[in-house]
C-alpha positions as CSV (number, residue, x, y, z in Angstrom):
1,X,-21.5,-0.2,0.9
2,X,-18.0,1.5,1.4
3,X,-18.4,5.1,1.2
4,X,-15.4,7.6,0.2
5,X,-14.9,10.3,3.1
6,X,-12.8,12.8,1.1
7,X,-11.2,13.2,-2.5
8,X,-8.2,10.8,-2.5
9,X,-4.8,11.6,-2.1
10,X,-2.4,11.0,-5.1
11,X,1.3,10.5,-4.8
12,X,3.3,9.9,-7.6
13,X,6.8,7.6,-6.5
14,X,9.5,7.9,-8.8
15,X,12.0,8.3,-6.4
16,X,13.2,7.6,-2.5
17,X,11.7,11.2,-1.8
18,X,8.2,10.6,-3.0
19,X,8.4,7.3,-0.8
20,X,8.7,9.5,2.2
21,X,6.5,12.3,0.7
22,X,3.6,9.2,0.8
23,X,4.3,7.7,4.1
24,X,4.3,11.0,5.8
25,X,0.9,11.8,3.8
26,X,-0.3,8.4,5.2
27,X,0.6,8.9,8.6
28,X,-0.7,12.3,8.6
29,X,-4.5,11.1,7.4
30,X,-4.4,8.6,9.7
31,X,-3.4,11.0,12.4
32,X,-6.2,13.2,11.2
33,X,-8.9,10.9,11.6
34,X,-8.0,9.9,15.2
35,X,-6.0,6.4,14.3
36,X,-4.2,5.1,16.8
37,X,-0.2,5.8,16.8
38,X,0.0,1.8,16.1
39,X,-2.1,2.2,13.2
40,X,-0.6,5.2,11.8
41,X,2.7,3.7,12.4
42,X,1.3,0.8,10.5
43,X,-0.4,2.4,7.7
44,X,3.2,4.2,7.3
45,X,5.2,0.8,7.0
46,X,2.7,-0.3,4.4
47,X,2.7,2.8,2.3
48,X,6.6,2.3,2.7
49,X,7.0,-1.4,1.6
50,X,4.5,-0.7,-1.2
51,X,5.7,2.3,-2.8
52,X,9.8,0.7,-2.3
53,X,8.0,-2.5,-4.9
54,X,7.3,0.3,-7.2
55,X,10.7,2.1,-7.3
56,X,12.3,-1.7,-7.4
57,X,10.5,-3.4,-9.9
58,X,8.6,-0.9,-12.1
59,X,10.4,2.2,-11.4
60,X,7.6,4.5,-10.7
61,X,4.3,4.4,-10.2
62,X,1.3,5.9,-8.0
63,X,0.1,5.5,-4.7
64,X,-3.4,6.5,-3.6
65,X,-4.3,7.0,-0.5
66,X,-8.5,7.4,0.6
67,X,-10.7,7.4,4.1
68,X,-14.2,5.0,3.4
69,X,-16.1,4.5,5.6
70,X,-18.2,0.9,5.6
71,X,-20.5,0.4,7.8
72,X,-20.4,2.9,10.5
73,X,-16.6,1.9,10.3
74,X,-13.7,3.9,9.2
75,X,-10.7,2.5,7.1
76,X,-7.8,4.1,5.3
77,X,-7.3,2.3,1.7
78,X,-3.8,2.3,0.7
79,X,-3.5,1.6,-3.0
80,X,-0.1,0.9,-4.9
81,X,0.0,1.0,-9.0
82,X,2.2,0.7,-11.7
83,X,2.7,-0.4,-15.3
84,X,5.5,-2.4,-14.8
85,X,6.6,-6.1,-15.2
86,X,3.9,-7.5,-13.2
87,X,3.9,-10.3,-10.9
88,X,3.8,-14.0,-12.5
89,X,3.9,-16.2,-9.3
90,X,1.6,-14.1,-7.1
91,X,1.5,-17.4,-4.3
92,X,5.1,-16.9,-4.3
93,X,5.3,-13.6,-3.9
94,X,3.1,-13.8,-1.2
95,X,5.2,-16.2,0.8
96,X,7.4,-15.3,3.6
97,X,11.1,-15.7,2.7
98,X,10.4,-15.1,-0.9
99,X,12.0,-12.4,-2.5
100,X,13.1,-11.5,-6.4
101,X,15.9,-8.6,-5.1
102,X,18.1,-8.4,-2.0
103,X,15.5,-7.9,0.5
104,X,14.5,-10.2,3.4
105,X,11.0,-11.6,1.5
106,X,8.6,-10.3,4.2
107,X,7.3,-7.3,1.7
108,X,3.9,-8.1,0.4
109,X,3.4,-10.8,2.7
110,X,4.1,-8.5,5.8
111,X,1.8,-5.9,4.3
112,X,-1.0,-8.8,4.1
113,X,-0.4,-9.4,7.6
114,X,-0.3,-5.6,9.0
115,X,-3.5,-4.7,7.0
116,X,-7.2,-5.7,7.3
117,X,-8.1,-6.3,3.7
118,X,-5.2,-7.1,1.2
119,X,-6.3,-7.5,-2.7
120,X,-3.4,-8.0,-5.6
121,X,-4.3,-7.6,-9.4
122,X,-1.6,-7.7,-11.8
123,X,-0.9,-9.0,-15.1
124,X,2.3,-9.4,-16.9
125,X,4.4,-6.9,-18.7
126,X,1.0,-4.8,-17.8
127,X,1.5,-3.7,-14.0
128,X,0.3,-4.4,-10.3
129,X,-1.9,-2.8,-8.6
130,X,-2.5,-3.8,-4.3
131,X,-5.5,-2.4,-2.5
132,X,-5.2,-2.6,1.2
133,X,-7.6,-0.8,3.6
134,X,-6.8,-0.6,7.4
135,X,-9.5,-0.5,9.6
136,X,-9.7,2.3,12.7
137,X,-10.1,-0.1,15.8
């Protein structure tokens, strides 16, 4: 049974500066809690390709940022949320290459890949939200 370490972290993104504002909040935990530089550098990245998806397609949103721990394990859980258009081809957004702006297409499919658990709920003209948790080696 995951078990939350601390009260979570909430960072609102409506702008480039609350991007920052999270990834250095994200780093910064991860620091805390003795994560590697790699994995903090990592848990930044993430926080930075998620909370960009907000600003680009939803315009703002929330990111949440938590320590669990899960059996005798400790993980940071990144979650990304907004009420925007949602995603309707989820596969597809997941693939390399694949991208709906001007970016490369290696967003939410190089979060996937950088993070331990990946989960994506989102629903049409109601909002995304992707939980992510890495986990302290």
């Amino acid at each position: 049974m995951m078990e939350q370490l601390l009260e979570a972290l909430h960072v609102p993104i409506r702008n480039d500066i609350d991007v920052v504002v999270a990834c250095q909040k994200g780093r910064l935990l991860a620091e805390q809690f003795g994560f590697s530089s790699t994995e903090q550098f990592v848990t930044a990245t993430v926080i930075a390709e998620v909370a960009h998806n907000i600003l680009d397609h939803a315009y703002s949103g929330e990111v949440i940022l938590d320590l669990v721990e899960e059996e005798g394990r400790m993980g940071i859980v990144v979650i990304a949320m907004d009420e925007g258009p949602g995603i309707p081809d989820v596969t597809m957004a997941l693939k390399d290459g694949y991208s709906t702006g001007h970016g490369l297409g290696l967003g939410l499919s190089g979060a996937r890949r950088l993070m331990d658990d990946f989960e994506i709920e989102t629903e049409v003209g109601r909002g995304t939200t992707v939980t992510m948790t890495k986990w302290k080696v």
